[in-house]
DOFI-318661 format. One record per residue (C-alpha): z, y, x; residue in three letters; residue number from 0. Coordinates in steps of 0.2 Angstrom, whole numbers, plus 2048, in hexadecimal, padded with zeros to 3 digits. Example, Ala and Ser with C-alpha at 12.3 -4.5 7.8 and 13.67 -1.06 7.14 Angstrom:
BEGIN
<<827, 7EA, 83E>, 'ala', 0> <<824, 7FB, 844>, 'ser', 1> 
This chain:
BEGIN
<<3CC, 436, 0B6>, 'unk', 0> <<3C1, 430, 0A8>, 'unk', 1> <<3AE, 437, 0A4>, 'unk', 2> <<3B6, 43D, 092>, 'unk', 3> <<3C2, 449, 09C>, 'unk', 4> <<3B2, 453, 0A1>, 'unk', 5> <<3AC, 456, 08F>, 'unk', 6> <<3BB, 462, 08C>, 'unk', 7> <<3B1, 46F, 096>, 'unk', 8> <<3A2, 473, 08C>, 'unk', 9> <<38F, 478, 091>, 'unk', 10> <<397, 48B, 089>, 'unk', 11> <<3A4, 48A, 096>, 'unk', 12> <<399, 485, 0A3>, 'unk', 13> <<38B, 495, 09F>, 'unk', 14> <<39A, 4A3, 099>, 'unk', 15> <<3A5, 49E, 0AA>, 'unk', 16> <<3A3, 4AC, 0B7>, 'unk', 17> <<39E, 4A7, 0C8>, 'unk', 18> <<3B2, 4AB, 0D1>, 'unk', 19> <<3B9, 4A1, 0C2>, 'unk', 20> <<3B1, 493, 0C6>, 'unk', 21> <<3B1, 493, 0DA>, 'unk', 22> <<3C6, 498, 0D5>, 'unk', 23> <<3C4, 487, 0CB>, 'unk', 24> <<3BE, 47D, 0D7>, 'unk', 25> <<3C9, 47F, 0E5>, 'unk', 26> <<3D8, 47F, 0DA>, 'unk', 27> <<3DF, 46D, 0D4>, 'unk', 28> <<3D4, 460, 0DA>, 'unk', 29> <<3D6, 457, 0CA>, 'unk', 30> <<3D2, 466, 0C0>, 'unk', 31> <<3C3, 46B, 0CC>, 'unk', 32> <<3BB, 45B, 0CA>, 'unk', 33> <<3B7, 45F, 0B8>, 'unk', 34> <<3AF, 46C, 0BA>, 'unk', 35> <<3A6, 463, 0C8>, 'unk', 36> <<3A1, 455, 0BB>, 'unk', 37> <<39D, 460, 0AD>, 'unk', 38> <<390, 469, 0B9>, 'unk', 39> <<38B, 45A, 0C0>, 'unk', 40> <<384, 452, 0AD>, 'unk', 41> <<37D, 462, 0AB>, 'unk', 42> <<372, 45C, 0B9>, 'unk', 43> <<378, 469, 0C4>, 'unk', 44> <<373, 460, 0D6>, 'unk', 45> <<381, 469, 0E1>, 'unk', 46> <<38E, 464, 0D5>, 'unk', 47> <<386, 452, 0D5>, 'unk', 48> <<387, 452, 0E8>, 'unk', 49> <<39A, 458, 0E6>, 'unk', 50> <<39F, 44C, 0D9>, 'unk', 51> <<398, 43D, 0E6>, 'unk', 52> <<3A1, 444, 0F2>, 'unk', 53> <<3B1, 444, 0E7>, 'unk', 54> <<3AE, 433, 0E5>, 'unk', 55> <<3AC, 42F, 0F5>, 'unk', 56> <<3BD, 438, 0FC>, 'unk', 57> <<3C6, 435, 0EA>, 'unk', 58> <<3C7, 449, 0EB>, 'unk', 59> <<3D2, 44A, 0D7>, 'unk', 60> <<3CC, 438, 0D2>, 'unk', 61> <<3CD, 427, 0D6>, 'unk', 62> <<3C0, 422, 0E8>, 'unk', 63> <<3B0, 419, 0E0>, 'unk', 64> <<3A4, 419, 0EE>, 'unk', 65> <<397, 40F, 0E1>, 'unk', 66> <<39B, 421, 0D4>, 'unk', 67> <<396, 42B, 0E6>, 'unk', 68> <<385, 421, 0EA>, 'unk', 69> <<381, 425, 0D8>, 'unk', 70> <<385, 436, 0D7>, 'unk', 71> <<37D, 43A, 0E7>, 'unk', 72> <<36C, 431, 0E0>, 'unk', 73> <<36D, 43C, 0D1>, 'unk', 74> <<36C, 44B, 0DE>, 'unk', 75> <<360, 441, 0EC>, 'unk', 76> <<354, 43E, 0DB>, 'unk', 77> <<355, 451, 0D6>, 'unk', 78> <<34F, 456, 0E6>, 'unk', 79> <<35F, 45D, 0ED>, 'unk', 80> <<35E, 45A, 100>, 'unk', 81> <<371, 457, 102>, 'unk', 82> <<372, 44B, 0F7>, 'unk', 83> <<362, 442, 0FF>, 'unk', 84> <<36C, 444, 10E>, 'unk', 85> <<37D, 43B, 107>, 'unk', 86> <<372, 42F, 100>, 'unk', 87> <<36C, 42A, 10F>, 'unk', 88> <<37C, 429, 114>, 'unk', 89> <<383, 420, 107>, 'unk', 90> <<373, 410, 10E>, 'unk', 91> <<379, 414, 11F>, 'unk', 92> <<38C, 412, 11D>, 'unk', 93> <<38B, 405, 10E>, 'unk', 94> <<396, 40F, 102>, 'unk', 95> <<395, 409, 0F1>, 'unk', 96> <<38A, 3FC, 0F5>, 'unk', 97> <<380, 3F0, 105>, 'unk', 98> <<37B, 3FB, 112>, 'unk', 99> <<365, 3FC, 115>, 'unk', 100> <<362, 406, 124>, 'unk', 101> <<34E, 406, 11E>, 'unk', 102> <<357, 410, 10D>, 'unk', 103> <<360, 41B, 118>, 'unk', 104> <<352, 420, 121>, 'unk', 105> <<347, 423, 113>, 'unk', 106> <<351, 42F, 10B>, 'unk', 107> <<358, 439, 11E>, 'unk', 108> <<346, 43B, 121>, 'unk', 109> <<343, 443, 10F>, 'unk', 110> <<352, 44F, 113>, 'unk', 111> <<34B, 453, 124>, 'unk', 112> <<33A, 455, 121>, 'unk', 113> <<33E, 463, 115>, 'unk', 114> <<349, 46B, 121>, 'unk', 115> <<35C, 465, 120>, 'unk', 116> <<366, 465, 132>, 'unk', 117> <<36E, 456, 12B>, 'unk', 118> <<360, 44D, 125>, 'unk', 119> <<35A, 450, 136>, 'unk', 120> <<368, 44A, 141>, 'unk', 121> <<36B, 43A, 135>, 'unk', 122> <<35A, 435, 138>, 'unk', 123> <<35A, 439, 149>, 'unk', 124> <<366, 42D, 14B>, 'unk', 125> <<35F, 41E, 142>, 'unk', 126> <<34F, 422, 14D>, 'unk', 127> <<35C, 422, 15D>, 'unk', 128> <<361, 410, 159>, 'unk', 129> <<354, 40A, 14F>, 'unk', 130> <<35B, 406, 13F>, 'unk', 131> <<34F, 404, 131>, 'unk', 132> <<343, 40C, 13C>, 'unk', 133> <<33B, 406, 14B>, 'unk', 134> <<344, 40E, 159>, 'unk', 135> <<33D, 41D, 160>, 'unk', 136> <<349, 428, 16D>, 'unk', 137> <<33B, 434, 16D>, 'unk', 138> <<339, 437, 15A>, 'unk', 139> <<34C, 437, 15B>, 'unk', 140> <<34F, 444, 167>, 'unk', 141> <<340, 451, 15E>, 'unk', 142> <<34B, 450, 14F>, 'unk', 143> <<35B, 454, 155>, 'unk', 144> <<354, 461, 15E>, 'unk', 145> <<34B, 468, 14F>, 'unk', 146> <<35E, 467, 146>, 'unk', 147> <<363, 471, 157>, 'unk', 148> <<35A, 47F, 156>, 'unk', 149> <<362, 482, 144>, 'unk', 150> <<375, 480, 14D>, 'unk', 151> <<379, 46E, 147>, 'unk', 152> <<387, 46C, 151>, 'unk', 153> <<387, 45A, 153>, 'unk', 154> <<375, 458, 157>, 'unk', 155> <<378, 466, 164>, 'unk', 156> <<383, 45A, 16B>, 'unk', 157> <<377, 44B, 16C>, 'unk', 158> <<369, 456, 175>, 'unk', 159> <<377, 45B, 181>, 'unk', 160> <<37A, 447, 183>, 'unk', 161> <<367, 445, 185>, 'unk', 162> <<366, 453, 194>, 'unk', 163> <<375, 44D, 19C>, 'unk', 164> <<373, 439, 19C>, 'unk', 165> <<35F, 439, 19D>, 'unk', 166> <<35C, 430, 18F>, 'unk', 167> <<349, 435, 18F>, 'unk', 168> <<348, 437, 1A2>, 'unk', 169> <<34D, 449, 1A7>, 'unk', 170> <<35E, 44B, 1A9>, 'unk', 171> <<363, 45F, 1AA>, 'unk', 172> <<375, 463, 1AD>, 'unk', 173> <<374, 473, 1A8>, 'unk', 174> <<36A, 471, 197>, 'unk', 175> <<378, 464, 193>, 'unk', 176> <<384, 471, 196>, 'unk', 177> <<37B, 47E, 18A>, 'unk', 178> <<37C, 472, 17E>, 'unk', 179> <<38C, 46C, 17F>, 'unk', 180> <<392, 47E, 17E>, 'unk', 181> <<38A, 483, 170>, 'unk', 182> <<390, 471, 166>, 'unk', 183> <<3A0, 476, 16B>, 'unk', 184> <<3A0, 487, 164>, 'unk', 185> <<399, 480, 155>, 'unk', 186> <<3A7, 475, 153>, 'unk', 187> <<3A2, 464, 156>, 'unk', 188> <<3B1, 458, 15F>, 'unk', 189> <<3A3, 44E, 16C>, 'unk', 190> <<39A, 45E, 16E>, 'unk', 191> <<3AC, 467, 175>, 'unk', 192> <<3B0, 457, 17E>, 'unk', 193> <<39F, 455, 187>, 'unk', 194> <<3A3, 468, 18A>, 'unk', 195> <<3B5, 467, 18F>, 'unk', 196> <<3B0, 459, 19D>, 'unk', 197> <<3A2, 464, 1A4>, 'unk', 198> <<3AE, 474, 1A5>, 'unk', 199> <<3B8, 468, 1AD>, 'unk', 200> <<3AB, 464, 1BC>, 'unk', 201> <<3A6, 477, 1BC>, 'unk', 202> <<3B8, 47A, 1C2>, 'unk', 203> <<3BB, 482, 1B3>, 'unk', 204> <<3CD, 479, 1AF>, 'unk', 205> <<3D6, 485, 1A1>, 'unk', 206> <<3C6, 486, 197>, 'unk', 207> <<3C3, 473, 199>, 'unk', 208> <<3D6, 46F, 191>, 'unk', 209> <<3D3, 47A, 183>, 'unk', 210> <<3C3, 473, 17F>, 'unk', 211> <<3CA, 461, 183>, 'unk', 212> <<3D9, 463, 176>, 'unk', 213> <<3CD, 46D, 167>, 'unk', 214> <<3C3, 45D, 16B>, 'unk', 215> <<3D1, 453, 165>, 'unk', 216> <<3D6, 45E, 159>, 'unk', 217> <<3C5, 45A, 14E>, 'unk', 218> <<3C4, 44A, 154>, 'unk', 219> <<3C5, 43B, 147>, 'unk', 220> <<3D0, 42C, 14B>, 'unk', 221> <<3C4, 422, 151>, 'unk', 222> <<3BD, 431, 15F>, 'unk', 223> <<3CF, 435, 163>, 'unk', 224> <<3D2, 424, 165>, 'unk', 225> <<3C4, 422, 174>, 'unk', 226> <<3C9, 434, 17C>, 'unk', 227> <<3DA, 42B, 17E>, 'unk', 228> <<3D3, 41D, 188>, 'unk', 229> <<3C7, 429, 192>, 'unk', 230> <<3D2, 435, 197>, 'unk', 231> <<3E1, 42B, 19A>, 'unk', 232> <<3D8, 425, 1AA>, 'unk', 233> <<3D2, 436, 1AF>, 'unk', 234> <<3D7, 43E, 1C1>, 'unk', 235> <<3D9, 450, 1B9>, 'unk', 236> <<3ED, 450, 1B4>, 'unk', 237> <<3E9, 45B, 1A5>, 'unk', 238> <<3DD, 450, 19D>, 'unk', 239> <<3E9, 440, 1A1>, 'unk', 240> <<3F4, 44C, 197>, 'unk', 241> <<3E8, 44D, 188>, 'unk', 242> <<3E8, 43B, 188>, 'unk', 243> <<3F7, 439, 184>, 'unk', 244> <<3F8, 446, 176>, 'unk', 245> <<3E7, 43B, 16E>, 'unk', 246> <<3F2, 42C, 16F>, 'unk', 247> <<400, 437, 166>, 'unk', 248> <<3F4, 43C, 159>, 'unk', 249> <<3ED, 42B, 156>, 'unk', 250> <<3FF, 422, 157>, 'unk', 251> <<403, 431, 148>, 'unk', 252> <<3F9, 428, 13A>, 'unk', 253> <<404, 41A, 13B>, 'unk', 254> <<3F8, 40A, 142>, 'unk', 255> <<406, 3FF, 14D>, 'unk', 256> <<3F7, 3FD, 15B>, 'unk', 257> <<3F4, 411, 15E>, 'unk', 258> <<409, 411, 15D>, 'unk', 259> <<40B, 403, 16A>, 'unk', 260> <<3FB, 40A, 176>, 'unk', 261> <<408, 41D, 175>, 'unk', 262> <<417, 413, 178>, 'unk', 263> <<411, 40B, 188>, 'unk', 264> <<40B, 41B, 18E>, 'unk', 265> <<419, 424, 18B>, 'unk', 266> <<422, 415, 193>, 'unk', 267> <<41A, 418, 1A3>, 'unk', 268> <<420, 42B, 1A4>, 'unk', 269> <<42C, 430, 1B2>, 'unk', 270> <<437, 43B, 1A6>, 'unk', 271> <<443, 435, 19D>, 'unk', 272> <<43F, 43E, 18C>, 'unk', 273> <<42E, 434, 18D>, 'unk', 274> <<436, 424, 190>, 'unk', 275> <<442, 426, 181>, 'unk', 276> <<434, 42E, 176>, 'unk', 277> <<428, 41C, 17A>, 'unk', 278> <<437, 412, 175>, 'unk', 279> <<437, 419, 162>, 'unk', 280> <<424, 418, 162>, 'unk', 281> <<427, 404, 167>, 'unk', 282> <<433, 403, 15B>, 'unk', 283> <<425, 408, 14E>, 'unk', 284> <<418, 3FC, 152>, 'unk', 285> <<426, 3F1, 152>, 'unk', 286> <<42B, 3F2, 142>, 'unk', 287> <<41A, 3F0, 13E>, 'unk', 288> <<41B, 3E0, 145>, 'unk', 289> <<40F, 3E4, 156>, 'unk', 290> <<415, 3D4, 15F>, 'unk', 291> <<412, 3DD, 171>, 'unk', 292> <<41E, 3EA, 16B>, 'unk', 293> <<429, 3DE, 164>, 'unk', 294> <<42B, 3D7, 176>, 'unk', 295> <<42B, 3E8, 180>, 'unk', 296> <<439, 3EC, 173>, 'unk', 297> <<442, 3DE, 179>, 'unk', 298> <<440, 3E1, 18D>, 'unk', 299> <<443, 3F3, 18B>, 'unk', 300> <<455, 3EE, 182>, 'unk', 301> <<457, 3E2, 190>, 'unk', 302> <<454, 3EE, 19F>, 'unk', 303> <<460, 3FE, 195>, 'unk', 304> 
């Protein structure tokens, strides 16, 4: 959508429109919100400039422009908005819409944090936690991420959790790394209810581990569902073995011929017969996608039939 589209909702639109009408407006069509979004966005409103890089950056009712988002989101970092000192941080960190500068990132996480944003806090936390664009500083890391804690940031819940269980400044404490795992979990972060799900698990708490374990891989993005695949295929507990093989499903769903040949073969090494036939037409996908391992299990699985 062109800039001129926006300019059919005048500034008198924007003061006479009542508070429902517009929320009505912007979750309706994602082409038609986005001009309200832009209109309120060139009239400096920060939250709408945040929204609009965001827009950009998903192509939520435009065309993707990650350069357009790292603008926008300067507009609302420059303004002082702390969400969009956040995203633009992010935007450094990630390189959208341009070369990625850690030292940029970190500037602008720690601007966000130090007024008080759990965001700013965790994203700064974990450039202090590998030392980019800072000097790498576990201990500075972890005071962050428990500062964004104590205000329920359900990822950085999950961190502390990894810090207390693993020992990562020296004390380990099982049952502080369960505390915070719980209370990620609940929050709704995916590690958080996987780290939770494992420990139910070795509390002998099976049927709450397996409902953790598959809301874990519920939330989980691709690249996270793709590593509980590979961990819990190899686990003793049946039930998580299971939930391996239903990442791998997942996975092999959004249509990338590796993910379809790694379901195939474990389907393939099922007893029942349903799973057997069920990894044949997953093999047959990856390889029609022209998987070459597939193409050659295609061909012994024909020759044993």
């Amino acid at each position: 959508m062109s800039a001129s589209s926006a300019l059919s909702i005048t500034p008198e639109q924007l003061r006479n429109i009542s508070e429902a009408e517009l929320k009505r407006r912007l979750a309706g069509d994602p082409q038609e919100a986005v001009q309200w979004i832009r209109a309120l966005a060139e009239q400096d409103t920060p939250d709408a400039q945040v929204l609009l890089g965001q827009a950009y950056l998903d192509g939520y009712g435009l065309a993707p422009d990650p350069r357009q988002a790292r603008i926008w989101f300067r507009k609302a970092a420059e303004a002082g908005d702390l969400m969009g000192m956040n995203m633009l941080g992010r935007a450094y960190d990630q390189g959208w819409g341009g070369p990625v500068d850690h030292a940029c990132a970190a500037y602008w996480f720690r601007m966000a944090a130090n007024q008080g944003l759990d965001w700013g806090m965790y994203n700064y936390g974990n450039l202090l936690l590998h030392g980019l664009g800072v000097e790498k500083d576990e201990i500075q890391a972890f005071d962050w991420y428990n500062r964004a804690a104590e205000l329920g940031h359900a990822k950085s819940l999950g961190v502390v959790g990894r810090f207390f269980e693993d020992g990562w400044l020296g004390e380990q404490d099982q049952g502080k790394a369960f505390d915070y795992y719980r209370r990620s979990a609940e929050a709704g972060d995916f590690r958080g209810q996987y780290n939770y799900a494992l420990m139910l698990l070795e509390r002998n708490d099976a049927r709450n581990a397996e409902i953790w374990m598959r809301e874990a891989l519920n939330n989980a993005h691709l690249a996270f569902s793709r590593t509980m695949a590979t961990n819990l295929l190899q686990h003793p507990y049946a039930g998580l073995r299971q939930i391996g093989i239903e990442a791998l499903a997942k996975c092999a769903q959004q249509g990338n011929a590796d993910d379809a040949y790694a379901y195939a073969s474990a389907l393939l090494n099922q007893a029942d017969i349903a799973s057997r036939a069920l990894g044949r037409w997953w093999l047959r996908q990856a390889a029609t996608q022209g998987h070459a391992q597939a193409q050659q299990e295609l061909k012994r699985q024909i020759y044993l039939s």
